[in-house]
PATI-783839 format. One record per atom (N, C-alpha, C): residue number from 1; residue in one letter; atom name; x, y, z. Coordinates in steps of 0.05 Angstrom, whole numbers, m for minus. Atoms other than C-alpha are relative to their C-alpha. Layout:
BEGIN
<r><resi>NUM</resi><resn>a</resn><name>CA</name><X>X</X><Y>Y</Y><Z>Z</Z></r>
...
END
This chain:
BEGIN
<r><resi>1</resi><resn>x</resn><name>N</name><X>m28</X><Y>3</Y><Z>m7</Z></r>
<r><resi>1</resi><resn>x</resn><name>CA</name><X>m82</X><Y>m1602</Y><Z>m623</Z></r>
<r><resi>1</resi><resn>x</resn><name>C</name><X>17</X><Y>16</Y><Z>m19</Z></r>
<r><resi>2</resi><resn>x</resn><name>N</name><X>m23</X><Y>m6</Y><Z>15</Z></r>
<r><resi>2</resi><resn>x</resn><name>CA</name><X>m26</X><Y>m1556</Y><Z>m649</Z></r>
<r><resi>2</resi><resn>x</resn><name>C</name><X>21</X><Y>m22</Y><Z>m17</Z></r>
<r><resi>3</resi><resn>x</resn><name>N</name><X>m26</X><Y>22</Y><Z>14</Z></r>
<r><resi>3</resi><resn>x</resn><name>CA</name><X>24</X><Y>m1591</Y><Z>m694</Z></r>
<r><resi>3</resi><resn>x</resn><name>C</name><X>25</X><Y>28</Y><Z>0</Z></r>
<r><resi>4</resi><resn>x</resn><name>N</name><X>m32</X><Y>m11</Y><Z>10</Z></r>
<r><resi>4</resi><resn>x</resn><name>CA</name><X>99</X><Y>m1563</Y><Z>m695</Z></r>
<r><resi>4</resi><resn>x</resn><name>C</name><X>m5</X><Y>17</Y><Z>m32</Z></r>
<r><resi>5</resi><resn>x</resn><name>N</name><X>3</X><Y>m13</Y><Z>22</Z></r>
<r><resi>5</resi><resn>x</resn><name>CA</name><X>92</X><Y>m1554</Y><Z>m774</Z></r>
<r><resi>5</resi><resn>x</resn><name>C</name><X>m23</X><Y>21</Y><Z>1</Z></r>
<r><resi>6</resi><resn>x</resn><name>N</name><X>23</X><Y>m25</Y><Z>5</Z></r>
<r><resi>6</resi><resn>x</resn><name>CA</name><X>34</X><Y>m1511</Y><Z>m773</Z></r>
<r><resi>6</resi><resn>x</resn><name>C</name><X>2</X><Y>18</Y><Z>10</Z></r>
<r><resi>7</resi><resn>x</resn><name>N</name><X>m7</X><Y>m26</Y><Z>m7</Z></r>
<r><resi>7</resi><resn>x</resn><name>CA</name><X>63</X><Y>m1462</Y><Z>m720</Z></r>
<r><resi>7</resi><resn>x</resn><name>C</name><X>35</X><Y>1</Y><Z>m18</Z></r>
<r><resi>8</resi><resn>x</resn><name>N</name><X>m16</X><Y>m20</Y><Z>19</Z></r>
<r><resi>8</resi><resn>x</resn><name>CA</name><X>121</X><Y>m1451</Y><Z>m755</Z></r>
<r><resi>8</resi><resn>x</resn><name>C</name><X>m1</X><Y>7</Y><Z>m25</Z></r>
<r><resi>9</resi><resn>x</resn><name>N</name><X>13</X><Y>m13</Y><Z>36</Z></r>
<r><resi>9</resi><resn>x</resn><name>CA</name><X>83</X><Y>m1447</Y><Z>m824</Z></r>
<r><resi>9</resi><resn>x</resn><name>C</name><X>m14</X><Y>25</Y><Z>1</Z></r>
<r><resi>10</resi><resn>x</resn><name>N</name><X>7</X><Y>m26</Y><Z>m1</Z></r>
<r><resi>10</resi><resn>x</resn><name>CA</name><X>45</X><Y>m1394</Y><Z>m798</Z></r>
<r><resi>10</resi><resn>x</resn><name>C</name><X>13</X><Y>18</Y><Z>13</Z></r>
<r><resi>11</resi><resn>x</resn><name>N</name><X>m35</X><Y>m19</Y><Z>m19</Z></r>
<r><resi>11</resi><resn>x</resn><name>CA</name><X>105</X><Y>m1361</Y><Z>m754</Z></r>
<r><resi>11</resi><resn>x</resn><name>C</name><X>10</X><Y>11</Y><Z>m33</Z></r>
<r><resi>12</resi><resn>x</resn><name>N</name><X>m15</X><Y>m4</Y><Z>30</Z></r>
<r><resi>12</resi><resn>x</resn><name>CA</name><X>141</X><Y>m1358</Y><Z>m831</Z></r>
<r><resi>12</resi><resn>x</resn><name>C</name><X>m27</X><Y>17</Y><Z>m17</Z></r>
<r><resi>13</resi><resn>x</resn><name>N</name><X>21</X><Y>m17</Y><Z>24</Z></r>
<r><resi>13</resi><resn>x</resn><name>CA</name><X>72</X><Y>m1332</Y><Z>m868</Z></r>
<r><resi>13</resi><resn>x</resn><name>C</name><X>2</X><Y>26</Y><Z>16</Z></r>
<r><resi>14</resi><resn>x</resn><name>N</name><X>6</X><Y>m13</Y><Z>m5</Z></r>
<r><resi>14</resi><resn>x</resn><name>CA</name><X>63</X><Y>m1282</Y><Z>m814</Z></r>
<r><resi>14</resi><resn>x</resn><name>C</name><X>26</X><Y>28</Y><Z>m4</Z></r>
<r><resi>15</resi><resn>x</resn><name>N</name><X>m26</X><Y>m21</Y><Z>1</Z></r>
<r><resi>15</resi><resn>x</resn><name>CA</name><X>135</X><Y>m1252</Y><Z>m818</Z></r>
<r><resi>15</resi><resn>x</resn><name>C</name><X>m5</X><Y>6</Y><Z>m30</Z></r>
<r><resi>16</resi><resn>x</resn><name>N</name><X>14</X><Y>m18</Y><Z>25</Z></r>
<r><resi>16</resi><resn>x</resn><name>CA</name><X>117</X><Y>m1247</Y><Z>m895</Z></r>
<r><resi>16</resi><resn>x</resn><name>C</name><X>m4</X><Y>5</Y><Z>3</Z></r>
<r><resi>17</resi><resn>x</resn><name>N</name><X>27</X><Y>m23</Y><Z>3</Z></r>
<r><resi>17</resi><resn>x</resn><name>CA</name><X>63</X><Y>m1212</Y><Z>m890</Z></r>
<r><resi>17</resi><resn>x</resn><name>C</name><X>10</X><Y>27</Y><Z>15</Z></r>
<r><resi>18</resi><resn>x</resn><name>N</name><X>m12</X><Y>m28</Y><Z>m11</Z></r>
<r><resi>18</resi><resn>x</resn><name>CA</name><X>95</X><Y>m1162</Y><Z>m848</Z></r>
<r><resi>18</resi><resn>x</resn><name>C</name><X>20</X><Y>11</Y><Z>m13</Z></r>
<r><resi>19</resi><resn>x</resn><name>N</name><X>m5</X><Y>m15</Y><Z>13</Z></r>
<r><resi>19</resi><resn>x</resn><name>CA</name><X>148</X><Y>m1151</Y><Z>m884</Z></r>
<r><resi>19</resi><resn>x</resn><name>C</name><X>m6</X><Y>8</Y><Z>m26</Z></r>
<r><resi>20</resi><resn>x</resn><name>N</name><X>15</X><Y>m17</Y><Z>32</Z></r>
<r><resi>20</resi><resn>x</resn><name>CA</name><X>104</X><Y>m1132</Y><Z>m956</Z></r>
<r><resi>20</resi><resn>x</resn><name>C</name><X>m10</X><Y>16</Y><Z>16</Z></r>
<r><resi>21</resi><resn>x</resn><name>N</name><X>23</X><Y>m19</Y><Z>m6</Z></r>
<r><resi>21</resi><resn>x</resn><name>CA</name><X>66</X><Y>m1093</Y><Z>m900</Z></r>
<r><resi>21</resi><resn>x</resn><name>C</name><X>m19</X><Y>1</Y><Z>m3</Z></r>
<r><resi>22</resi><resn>x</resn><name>N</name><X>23</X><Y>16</Y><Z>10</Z></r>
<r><resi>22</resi><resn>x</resn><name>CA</name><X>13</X><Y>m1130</Y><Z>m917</Z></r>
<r><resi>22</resi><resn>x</resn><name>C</name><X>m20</X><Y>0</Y><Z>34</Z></r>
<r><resi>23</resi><resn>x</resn><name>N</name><X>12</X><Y>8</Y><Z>m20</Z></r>
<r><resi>23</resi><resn>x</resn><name>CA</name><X>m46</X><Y>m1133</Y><Z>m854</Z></r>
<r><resi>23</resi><resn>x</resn><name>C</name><X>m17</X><Y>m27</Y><Z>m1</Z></r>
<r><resi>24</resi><resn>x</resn><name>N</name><X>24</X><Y>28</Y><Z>9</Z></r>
<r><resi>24</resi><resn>x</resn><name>CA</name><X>m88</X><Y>m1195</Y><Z>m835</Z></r>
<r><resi>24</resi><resn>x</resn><name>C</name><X>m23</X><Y>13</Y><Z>m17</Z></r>
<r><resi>25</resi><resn>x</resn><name>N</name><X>24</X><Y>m9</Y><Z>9</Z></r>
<r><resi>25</resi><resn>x</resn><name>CA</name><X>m144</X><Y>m1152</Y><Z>m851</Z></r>
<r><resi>25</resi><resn>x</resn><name>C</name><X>m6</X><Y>3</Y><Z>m30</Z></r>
<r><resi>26</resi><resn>x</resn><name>N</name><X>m5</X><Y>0</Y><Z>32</Z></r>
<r><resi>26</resi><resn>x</resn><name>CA</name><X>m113</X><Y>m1143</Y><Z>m925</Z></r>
<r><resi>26</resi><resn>x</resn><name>C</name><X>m8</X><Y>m24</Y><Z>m5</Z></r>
<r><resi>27</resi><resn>x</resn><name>N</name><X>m6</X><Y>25</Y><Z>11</Z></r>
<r><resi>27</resi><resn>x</resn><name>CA</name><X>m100</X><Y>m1209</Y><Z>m929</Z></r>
<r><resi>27</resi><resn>x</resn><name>C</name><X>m34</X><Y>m14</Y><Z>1</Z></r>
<r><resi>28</resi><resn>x</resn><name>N</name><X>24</X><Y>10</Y><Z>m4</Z></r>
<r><resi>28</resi><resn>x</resn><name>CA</name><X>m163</X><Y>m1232</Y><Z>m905</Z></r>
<r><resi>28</resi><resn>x</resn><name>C</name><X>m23</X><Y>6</Y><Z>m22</Z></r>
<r><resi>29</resi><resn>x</resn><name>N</name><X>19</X><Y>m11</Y><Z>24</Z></r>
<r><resi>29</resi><resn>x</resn><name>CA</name><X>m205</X><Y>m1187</Y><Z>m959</Z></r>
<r><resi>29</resi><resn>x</resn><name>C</name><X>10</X><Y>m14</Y><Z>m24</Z></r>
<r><resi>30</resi><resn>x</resn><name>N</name><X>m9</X><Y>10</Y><Z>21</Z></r>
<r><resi>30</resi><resn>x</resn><name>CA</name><X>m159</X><Y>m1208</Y><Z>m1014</Z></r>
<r><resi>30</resi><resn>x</resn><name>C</name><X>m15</X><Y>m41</Y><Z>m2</Z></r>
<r><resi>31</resi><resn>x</resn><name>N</name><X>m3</X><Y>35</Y><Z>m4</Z></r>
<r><resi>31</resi><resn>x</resn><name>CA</name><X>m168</X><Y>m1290</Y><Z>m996</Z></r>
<r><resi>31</resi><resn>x</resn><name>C</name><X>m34</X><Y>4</Y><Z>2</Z></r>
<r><resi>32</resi><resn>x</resn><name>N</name><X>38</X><Y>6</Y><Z>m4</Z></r>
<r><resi>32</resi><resn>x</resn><name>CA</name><X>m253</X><Y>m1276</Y><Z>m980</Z></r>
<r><resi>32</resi><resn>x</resn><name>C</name><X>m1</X><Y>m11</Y><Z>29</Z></r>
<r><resi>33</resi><resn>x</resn><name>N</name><X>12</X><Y>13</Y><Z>m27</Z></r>
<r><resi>33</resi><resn>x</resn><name>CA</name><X>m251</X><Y>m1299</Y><Z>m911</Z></r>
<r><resi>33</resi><resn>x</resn><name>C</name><X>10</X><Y>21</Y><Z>22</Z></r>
<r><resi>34</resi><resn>x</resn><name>N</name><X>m9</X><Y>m24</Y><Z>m13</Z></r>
<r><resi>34</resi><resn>x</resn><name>CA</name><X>m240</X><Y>m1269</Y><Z>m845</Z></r>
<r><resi>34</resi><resn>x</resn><name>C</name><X>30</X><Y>4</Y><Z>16</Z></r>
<r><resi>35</resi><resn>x</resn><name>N</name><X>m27</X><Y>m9</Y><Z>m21</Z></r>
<r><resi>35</resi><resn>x</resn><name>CA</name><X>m180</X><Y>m1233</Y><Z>m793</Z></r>
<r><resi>35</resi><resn>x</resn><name>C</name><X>7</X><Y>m28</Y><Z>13</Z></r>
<r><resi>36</resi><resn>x</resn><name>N</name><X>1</X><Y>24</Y><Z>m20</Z></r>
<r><resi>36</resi><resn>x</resn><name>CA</name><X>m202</X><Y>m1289</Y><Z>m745</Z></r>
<r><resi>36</resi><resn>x</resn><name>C</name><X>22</X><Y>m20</Y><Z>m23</Z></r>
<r><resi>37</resi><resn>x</resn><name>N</name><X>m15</X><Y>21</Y><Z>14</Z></r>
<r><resi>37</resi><resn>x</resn><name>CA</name><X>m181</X><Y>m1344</Y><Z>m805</Z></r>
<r><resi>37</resi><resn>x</resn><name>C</name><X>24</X><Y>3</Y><Z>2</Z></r>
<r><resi>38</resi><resn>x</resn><name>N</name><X>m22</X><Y>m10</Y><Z>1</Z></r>
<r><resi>38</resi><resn>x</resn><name>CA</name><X>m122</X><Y>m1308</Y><Z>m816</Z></r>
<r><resi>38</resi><resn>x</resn><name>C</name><X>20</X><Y>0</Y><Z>13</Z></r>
<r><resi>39</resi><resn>x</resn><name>N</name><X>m19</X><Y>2</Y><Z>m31</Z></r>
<r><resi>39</resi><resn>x</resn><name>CA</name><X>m93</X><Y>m1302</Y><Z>m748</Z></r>
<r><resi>39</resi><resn>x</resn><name>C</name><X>2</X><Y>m32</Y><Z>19</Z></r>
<r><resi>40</resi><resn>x</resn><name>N</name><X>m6</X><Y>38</Y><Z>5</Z></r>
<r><resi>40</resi><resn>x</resn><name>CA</name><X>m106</X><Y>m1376</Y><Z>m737</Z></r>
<r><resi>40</resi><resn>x</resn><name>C</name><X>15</X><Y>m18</Y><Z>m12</Z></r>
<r><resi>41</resi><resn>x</resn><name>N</name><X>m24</X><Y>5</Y><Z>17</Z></r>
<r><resi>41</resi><resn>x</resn><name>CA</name><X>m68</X><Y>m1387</Y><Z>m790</Z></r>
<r><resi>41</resi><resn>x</resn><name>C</name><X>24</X><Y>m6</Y><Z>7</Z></r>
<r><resi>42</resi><resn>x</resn><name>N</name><X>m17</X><Y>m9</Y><Z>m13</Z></r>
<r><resi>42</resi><resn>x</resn><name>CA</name><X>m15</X><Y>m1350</Y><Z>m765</Z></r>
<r><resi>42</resi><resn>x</resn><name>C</name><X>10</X><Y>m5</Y><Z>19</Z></r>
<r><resi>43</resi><resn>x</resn><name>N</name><X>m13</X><Y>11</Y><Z>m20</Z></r>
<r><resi>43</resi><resn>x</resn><name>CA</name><X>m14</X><Y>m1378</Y><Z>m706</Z></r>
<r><resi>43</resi><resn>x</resn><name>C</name><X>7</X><Y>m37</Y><Z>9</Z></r>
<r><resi>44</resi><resn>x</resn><name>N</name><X>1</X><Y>24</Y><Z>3</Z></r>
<r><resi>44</resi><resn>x</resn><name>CA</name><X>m20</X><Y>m1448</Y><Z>m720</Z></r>
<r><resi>44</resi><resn>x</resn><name>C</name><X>m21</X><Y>m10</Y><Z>21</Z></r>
<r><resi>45</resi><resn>x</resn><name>N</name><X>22</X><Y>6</Y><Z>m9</Z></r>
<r><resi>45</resi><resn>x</resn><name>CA</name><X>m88</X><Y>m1455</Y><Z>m687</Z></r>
<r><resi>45</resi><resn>x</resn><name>C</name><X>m17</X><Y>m13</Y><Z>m23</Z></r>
<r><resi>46</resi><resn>x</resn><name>N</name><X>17</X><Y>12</Y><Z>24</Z></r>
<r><resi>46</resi><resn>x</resn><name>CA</name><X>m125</X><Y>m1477</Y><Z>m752</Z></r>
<r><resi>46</resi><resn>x</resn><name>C</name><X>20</X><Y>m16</Y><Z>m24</Z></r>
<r><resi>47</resi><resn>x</resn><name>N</name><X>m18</X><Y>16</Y><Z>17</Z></r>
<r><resi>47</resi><resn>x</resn><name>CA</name><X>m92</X><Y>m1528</Y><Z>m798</Z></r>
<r><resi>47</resi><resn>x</resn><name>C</name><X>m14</X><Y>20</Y><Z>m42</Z></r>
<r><resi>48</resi><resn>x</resn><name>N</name><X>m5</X><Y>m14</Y><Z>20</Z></r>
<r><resi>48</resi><resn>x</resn><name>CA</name><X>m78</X><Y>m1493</Y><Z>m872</Z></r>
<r><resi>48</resi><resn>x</resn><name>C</name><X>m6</X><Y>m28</Y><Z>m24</Z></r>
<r><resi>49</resi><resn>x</resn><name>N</name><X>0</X><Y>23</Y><Z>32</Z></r>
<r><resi>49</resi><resn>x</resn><name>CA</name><X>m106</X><Y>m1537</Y><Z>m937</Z></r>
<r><resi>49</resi><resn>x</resn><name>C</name><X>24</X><Y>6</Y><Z>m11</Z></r>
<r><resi>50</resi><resn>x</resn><name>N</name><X>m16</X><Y>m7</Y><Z>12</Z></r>
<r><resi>50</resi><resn>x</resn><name>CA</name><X>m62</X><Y>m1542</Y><Z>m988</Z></r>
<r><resi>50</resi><resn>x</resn><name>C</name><X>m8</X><Y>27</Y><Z>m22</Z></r>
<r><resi>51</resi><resn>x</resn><name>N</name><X>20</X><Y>m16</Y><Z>17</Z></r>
<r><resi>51</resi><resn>x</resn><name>CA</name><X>m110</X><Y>m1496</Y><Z>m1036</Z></r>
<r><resi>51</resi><resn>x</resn><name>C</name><X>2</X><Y>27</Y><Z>11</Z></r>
<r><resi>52</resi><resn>x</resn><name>N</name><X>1</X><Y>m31</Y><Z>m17</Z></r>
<r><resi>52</resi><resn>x</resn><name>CA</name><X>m121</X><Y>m1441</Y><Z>m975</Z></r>
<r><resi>52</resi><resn>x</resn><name>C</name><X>29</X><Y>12</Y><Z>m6</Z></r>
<r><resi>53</resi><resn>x</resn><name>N</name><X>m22</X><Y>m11</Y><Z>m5</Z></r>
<r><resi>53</resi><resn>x</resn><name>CA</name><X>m39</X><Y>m1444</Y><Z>m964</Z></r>
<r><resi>53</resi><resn>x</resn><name>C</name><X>9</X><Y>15</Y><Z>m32</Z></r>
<r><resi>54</resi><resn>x</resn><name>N</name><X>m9</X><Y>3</Y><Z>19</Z></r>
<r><resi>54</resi><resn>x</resn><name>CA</name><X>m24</X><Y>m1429</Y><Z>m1042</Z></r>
<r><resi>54</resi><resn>x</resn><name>C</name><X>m10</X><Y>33</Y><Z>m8</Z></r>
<r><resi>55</resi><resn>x</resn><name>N</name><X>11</X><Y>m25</Y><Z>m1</Z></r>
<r><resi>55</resi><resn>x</resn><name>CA</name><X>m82</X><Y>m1378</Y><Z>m1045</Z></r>
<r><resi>55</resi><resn>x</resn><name>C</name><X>7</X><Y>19</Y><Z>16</Z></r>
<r><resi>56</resi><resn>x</resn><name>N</name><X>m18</X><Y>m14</Y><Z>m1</Z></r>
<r><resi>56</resi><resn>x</resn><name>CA</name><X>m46</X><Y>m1345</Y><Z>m993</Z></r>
<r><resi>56</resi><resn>x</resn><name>C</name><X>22</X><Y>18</Y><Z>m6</Z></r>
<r><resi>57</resi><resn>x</resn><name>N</name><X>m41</X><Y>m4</Y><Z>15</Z></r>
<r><resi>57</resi><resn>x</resn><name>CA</name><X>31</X><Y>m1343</Y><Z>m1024</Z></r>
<r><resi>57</resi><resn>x</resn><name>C</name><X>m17</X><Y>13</Y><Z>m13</Z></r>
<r><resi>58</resi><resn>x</resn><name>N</name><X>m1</X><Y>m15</Y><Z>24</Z></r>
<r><resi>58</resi><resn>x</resn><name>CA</name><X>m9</X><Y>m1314</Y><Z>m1078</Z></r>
<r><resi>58</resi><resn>x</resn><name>C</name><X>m7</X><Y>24</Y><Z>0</Z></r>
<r><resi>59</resi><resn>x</resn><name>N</name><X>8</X><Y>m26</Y><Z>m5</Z></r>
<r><resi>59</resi><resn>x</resn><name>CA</name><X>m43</X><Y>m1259</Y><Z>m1051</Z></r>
<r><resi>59</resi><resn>x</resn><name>C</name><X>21</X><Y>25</Y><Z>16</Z></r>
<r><resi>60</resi><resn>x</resn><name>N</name><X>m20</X><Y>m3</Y><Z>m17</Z></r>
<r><resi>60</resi><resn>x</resn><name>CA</name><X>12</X><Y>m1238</Y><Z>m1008</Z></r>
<r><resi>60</resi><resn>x</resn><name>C</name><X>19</X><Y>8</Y><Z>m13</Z></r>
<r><resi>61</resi><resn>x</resn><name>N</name><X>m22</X><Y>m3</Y><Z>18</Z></r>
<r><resi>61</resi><resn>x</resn><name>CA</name><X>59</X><Y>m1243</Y><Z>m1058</Z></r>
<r><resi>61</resi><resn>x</resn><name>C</name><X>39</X><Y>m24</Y><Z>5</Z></r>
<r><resi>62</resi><resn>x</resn><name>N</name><X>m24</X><Y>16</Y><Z>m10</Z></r>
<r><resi>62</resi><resn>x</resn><name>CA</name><X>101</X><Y>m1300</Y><Z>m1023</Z></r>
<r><resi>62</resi><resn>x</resn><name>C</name><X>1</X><Y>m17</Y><Z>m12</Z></r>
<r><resi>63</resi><resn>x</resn><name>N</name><X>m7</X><Y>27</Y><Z>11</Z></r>
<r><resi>63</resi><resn>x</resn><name>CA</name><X>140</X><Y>m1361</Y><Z>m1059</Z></r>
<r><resi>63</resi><resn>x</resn><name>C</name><X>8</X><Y>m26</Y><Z>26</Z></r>
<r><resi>64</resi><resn>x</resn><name>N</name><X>m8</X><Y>15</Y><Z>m14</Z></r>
<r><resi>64</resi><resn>x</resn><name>CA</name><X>120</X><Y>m1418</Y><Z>m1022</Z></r>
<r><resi>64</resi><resn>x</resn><name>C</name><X>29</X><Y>m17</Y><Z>4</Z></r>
<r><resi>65</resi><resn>x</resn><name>N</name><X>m24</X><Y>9</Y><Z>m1</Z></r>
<r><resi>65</resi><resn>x</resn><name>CA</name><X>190</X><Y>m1447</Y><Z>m1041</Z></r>
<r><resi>65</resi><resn>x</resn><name>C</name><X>19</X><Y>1</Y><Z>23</Z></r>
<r><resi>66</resi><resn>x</resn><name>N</name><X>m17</X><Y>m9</Y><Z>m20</Z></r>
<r><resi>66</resi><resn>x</resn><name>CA</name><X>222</X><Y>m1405</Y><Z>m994</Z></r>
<r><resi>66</resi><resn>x</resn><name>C</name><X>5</X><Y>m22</Y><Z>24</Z></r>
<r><resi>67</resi><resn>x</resn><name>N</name><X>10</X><Y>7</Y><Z>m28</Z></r>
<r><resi>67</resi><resn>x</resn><name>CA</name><X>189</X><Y>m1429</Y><Z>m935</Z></r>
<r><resi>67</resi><resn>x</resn><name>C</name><X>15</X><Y>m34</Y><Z>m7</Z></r>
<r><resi>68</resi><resn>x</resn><name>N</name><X>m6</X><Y>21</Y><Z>2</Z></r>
<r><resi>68</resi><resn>x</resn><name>CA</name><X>202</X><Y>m1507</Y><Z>m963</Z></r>
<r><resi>68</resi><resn>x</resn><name>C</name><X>32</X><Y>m4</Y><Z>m1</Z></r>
<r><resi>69</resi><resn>x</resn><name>N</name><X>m32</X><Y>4</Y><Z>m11</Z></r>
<r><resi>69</resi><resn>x</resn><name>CA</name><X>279</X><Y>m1492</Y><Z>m969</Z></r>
<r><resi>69</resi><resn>x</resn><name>C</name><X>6</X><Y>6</Y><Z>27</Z></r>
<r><resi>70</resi><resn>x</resn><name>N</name><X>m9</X><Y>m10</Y><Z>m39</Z></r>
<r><resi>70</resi><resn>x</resn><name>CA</name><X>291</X><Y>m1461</Y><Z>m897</Z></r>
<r><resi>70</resi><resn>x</resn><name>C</name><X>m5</X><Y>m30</Y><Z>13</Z></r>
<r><resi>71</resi><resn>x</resn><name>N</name><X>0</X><Y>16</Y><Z>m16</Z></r>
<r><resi>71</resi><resn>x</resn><name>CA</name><X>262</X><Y>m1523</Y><Z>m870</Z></r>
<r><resi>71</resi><resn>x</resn><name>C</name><X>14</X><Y>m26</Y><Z>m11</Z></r>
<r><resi>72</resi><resn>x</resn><name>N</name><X>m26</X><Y>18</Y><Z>15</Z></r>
<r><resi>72</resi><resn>x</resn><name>CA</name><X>301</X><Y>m1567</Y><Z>m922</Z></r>
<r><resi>72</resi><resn>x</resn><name>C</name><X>27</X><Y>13</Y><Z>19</Z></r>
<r><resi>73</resi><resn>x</resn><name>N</name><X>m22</X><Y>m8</Y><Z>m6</Z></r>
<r><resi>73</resi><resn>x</resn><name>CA</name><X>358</X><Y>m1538</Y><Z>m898</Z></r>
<r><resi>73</resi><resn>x</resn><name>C</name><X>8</X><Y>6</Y><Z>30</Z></r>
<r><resi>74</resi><resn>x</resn><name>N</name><X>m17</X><Y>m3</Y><Z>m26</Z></r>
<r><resi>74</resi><resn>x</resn><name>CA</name><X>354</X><Y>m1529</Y><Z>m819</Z></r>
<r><resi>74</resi><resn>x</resn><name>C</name><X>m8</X><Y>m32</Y><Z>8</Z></r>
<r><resi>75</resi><resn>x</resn><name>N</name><X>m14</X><Y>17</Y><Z>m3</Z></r>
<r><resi>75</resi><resn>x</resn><name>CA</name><X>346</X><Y>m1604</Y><Z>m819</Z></r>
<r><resi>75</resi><resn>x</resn><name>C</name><X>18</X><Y>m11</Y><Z>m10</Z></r>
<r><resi>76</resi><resn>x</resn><name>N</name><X>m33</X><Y>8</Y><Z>3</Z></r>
<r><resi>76</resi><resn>x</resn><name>CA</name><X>418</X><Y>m1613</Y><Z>m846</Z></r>
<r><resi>76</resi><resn>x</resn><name>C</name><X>23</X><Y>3</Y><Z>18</Z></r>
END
């Protein structure tokens, strides 16, 4: 089953990643696993540990923060 949070967690990673210009395929080598993972991710087909999501931000170069204020802030 999709969850809400997990497509828009990976909706928000994926727009990172595009704009560093970053590919799944990068991302995927950097993290050790594969495209497939990646794009699951992304699409909120596979639920994200907290460990995977972190290792992510890091490779990527994204501050999960971000992502945690936006959704702080569009329920106000």
């Amino acid at each position: 089953m999709i969850d809400k949070f997990d497509v828009d967690l990976g909706n928000w990673l994926e727009s990172q990643r595009k704009s560093r210009k970053l590919s799944q395929t990068e991302i995927a080598r950097r993290m050790g696993v594969t495209k497939v993972a990646v794009h699951c991710w992304e699409k909120g087909k596979r639920k994200m540990y907290a460990d995977t999501l972190l290792m992510y931000c890091r490779v990527a170069g994204i501050d999960l923060n971000d992502f945690l204020e936006e959704r702080k802030n569009a329920r106000l």
